[in-house]
C-alpha positions in Angstrom: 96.7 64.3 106.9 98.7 66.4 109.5 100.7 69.2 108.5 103.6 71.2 110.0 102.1 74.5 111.1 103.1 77.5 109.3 103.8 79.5 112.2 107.1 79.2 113.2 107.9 79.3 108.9 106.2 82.5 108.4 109.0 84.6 109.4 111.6 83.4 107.0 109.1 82.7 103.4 108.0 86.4 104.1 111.0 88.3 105.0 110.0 91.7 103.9 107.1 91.7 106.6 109.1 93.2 109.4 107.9 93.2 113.1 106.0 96.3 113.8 108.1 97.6 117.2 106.4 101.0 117.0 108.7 104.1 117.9 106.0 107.0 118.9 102.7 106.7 121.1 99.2 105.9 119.5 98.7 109.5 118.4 94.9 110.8 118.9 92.3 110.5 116.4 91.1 113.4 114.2 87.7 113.5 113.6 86.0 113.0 110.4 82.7 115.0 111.0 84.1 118.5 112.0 82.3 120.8 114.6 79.8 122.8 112.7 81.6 125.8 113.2 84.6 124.4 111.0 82.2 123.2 109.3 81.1 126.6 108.0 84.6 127.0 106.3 83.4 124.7 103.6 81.1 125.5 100.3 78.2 123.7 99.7 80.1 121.3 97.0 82.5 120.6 99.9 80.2 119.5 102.4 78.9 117.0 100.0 82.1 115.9 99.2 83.2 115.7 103.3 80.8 112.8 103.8 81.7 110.9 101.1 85.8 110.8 101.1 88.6 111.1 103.5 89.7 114.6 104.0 92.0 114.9 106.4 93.2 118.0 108.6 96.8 117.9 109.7 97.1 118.4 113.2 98.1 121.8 114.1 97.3 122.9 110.5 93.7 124.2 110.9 93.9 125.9 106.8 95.3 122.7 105.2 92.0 121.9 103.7 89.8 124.6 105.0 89.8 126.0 101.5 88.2 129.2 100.3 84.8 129.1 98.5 84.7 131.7 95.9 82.6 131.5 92.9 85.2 133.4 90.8 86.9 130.7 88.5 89.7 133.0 87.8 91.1 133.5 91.0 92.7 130.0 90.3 96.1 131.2 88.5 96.3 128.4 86.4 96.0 127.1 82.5 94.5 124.4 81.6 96.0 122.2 79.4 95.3 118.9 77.2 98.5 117.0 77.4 98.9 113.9 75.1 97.4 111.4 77.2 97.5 108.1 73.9 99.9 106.2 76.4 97.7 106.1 79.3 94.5 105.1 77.9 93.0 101.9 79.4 89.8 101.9 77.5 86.5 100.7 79.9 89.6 99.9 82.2 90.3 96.4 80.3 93.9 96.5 82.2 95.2 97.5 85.8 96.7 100.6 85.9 97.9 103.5 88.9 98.2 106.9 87.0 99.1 110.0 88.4 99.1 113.9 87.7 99.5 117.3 88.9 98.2 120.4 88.4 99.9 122.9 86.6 100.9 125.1 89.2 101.9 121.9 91.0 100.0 122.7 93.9 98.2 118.9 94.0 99.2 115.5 93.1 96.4 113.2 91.8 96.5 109.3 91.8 93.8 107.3 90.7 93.9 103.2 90.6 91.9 100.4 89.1 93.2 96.8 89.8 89.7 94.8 89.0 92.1 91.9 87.6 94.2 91.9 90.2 91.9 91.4 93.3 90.4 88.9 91.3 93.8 87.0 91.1 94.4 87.2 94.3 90.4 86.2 95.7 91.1 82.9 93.4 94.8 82.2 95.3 92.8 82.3 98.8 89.7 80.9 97.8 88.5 84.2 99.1 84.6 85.2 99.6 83.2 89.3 98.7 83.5 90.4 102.0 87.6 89.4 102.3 87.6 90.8 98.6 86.4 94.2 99.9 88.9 94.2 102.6 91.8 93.3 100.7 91.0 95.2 97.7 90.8 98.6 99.4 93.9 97.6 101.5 95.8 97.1 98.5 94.2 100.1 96.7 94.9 102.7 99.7 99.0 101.0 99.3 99.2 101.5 96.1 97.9 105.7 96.2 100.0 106.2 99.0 102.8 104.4 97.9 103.0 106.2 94.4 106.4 107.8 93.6 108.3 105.8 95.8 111.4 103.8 95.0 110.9 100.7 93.3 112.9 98.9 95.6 111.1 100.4 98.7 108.0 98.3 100.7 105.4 99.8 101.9 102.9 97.4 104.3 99.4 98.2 105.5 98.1 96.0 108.2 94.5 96.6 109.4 94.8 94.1 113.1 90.9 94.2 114.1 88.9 92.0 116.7 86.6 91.1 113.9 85.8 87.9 112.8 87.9 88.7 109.6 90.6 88.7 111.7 92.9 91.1 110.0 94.3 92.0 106.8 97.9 92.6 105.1 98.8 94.2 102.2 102.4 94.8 100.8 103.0 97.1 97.9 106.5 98.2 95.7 107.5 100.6 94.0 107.4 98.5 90.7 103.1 98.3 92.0 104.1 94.4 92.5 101.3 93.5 95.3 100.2 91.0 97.9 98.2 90.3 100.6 96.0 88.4 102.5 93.3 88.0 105.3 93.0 86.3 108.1 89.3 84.2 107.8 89.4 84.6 103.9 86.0 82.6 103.2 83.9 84.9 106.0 80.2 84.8 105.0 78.5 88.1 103.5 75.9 88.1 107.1 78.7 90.8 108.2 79.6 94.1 106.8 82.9 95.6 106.0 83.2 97.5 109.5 82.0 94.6 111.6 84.6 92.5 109.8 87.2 94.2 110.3 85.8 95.6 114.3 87.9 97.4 116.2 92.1 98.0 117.1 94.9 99.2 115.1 95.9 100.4 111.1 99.8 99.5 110.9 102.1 100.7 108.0 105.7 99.7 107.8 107.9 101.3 105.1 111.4 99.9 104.1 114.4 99.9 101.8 116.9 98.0 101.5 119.0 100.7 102.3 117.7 101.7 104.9 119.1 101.0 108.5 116.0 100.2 109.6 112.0 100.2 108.7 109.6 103.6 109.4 106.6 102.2 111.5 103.6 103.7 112.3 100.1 103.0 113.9 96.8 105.1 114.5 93.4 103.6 115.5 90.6 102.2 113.7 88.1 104.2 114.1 85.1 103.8 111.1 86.6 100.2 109.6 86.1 100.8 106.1 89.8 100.7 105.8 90.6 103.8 103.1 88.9 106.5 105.8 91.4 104.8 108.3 94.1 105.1 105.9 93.8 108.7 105.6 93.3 109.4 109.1 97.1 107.3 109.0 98.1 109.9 106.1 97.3 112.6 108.4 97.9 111.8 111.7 101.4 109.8 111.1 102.9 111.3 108.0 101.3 114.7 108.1 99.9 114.0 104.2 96.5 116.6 103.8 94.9 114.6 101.4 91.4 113.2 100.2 91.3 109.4 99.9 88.6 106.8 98.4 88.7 103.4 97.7 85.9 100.7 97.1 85.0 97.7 95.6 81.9 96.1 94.2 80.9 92.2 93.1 78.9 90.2 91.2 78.7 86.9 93.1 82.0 86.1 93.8 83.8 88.2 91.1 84.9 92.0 91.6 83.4 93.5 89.0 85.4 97.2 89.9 88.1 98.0 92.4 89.9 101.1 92.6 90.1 104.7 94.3 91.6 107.8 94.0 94.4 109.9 96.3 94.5 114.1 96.1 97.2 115.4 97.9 97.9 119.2 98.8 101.5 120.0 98.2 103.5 122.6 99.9 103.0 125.5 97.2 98.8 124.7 97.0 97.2 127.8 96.6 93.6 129.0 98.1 92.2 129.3 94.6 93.3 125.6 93.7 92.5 124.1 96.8 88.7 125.5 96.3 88.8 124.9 92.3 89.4 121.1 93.9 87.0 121.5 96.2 84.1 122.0 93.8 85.6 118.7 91.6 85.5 116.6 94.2 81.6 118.1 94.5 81.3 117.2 91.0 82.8 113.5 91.5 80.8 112.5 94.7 77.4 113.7 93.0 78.2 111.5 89.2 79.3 108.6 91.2 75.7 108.3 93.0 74.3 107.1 96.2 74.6 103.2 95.0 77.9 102.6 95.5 80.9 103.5 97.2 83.3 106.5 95.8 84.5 105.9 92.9 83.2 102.1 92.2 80.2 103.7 90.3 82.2 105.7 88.0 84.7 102.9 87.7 81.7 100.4 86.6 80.4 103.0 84.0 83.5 103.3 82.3 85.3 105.7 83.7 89.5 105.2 83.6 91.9 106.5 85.8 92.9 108.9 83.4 89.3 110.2 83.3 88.8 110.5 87.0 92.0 112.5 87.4 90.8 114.6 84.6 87.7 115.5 86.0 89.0 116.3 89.8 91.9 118.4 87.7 88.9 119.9 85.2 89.8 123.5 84.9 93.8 122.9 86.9 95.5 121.9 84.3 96.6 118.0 84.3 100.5 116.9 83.9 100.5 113.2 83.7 103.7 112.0 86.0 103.6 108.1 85.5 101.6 105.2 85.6 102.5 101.5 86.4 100.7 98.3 86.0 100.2 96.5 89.4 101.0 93.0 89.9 100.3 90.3 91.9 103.7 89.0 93.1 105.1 86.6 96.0 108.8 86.4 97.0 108.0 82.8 98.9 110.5 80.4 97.4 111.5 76.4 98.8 115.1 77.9 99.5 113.0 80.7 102.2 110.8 77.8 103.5 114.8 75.9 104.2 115.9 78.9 106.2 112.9 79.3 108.7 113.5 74.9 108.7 117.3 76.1 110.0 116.2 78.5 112.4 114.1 75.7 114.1 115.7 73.7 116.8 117.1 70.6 114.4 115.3 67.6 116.8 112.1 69.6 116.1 112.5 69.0 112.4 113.6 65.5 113.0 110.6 65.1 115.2 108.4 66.5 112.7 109.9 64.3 109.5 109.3 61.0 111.9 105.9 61.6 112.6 104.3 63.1 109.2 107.4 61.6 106.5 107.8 65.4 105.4 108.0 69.0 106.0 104.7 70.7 104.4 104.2 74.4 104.7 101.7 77.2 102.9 102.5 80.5 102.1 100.3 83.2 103.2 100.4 85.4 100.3 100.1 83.1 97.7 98.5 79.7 98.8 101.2 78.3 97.5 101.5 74.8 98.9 106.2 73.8 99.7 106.8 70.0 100.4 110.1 68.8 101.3 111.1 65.3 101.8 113.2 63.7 104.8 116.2 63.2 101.7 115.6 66.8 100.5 115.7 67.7 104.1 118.6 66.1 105.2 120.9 66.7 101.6 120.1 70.7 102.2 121.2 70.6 106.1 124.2 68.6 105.2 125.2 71.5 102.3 123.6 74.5 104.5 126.6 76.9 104.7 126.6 80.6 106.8 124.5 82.1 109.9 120.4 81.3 108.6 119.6 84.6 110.8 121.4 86.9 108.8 121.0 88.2 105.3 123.6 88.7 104.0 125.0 84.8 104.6 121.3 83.7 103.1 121.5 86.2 99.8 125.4 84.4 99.4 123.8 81.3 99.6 121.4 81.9 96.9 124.1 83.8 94.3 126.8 80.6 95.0 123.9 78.2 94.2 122.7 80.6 91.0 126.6 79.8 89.8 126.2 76.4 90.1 
């Protein structure tokens, strides 16, 4: 059966997905293997740990993580402490959960994720193969670190656009940690890997709020296609965030079996001494994890919880738990969005459409949820349509005067 394509729909079901009109110039790329002689700033625990995860120098900032590499445990001018941490154990991480922490001279943020259950969700709503899983797991992984902290009514999008046969992916976090996404060729065979899925061209974040007069875009290139180095290099480049960033994936078959990474962040009052206490955790992290599989996916398999992860790369800091929130899979699609993109299509197109298939069928992206709408459904809701379909504000009336019906 012939359906109505879901192009011209798109804009309206996803409204939060804004167009990415990008206000500054492709910024260059820092490089993830530094010269040897920068190189040489690092201890031995570092260098292990530079292959491994994303550090990321901020342009113009040569120190930001060129850190120290004394053996002397007490220059680090901290305490450590053991905080109650009964409400954020997720035992052999059963549940998804994003925690976060900082040390106790606040001097870095840690964020550590696990969503296992929700990938899952979502590879069953797009009938989605390992290698899609991969992609949109550590796209949804790096949104959720990098998003932690923010409003709950703010959006923040990643968009990996590559030549690959994958053909892209999208992910859209909140501030609540309510997720979605998708890829462009979901059921891609395993004959490629993650970097020639994705190929080369562009990582695009958009951030939002309602409140906002208008979104924060920004772009940087894709340069190793693993998606959570190319997040970083983002991090860095566009939003001037020093940070190491990991995130990975791994299957059995068809089911993800971990998912989940970590985010460390340098804040503006990080020390010397912490940054090279971390320096010497994140040593310790790369070597228990092992060569198998991707940082952390080892550790995440054996066992290890977010609140374990953060307390080893905090070991000897200090750890204050800030928060933690259970991510979500959630879609904002609705019949009443599918209407409005109907409206915003010239009305003999529509009429022309309803002739030649008997209805109007569309698919959301996110979801896979399947809309169909009847010529009588059709022509009842244009007949009570009311206010401008391109604005918001006439479209969010529209749904509080029905809500009172």
């Amino acid at each position: 059966m012939a359906k109505l394509r879901t192009t011209s729909l798109l804009p309206a079901i996803m409204t939060t997905v804004v167009s990415l009109s990008f206000i500054s110039k492709l910024r260059p790329i820092v490089a993830f293997q530094a010269p040897t002689s920068a190189r040489r700033h690092f201890s031995k625990n570092a260098n292990a740990a530079f292959g491994k995860t994303t550090f990321r120098l901020i342009p113009g900032d040569l120190e930001s993580w060129r850190m120290t590499s004394s053996d002397d445990e007490s220059e680090v001018q901290t305490t450590a402490t053991t905080p109650d941490l009964e409400t954020y154990l997720n035992k052999h991480n059963l549940d998804d959960q994003v925690f976060s922490a900082i040390s106790a001279d606040g001097g870095l943020k840690v964020t550590v994720a696990t969503i296992r259950n929700l990938l899952n969700e979502m590879m069953i709503q797009h009938s989605m193969n390992p290698v899609g899983g991969d992609a949109l797991g550590r796209a949804t992984i790096c949104g959720l670190l990098a998003s932690n902290g923010m409003q709950e009514e703010q959006m923040f999008q990643i968009s990996m656009k590559g030549d690959g046969p994958l053909r892209g992916v999208v992910s859209i976090v909140n501030g609540k940690g309510q997720a979605r996404g998708y890829c462009g060729n979901p059921r891609l065979s395993d004959d490629f890997t993650l970097q020639e899925a994705i190929g080369s061209g562009t990582v695009q974040v958009v951030k939002n709020h309602p409140d906002w007069p208008r979104p924060y875009n920004g772009i940087t290139g894709i340069k190793f296609g693993d998606i959570d180095r190319d997040v970083g290099i983002y991090l860095a480049e566009s939003e001037q965030r020093s940070c190491a960033l990991a995130a990975a994936t791994s299957f059995n078959g068809i089911l993800c079996t971990s998912a989940g990474g970590y985010l460390v962040e340098r804040l503006p009052d990080c020390t010397p001494e912490t940054m090279s206490h971390m320096e010497k955790n994140l040593g310790k992290l790369v070597q228990m994890n092992g060569e198998d599989l991707a940082l952390p996916a080892n550790l995440m398999l054996e066992g290890k919880t977010p609140v374990d992860i953060a307390s080893i790369l905090l070991d000897g800091l200090g750890m204050k738990p800030l928060n933690q929130v259970t991510p979500k899979e959630y879609c904002e699609c609705s019949e009443d969005k599918l209407f409005r993109s109907l409206r915003l299509l010239p009305r003999e197109e529509v009429d022309d459409v309803l002739k030649t298939e008997g209805k109007i069928e569309a698919r959301c992206e996110f979801c896979s949820k399947v809309y169909r709408l009847g010529p009588d459904d059709v022509m009842k809701r244009f007949a009570e349509a009311e206010g401008d379909p391109s604005k918001d504000e006439d479209f969010e009336q529209e749904l509080k005067s029905k809500a009172t019906e």
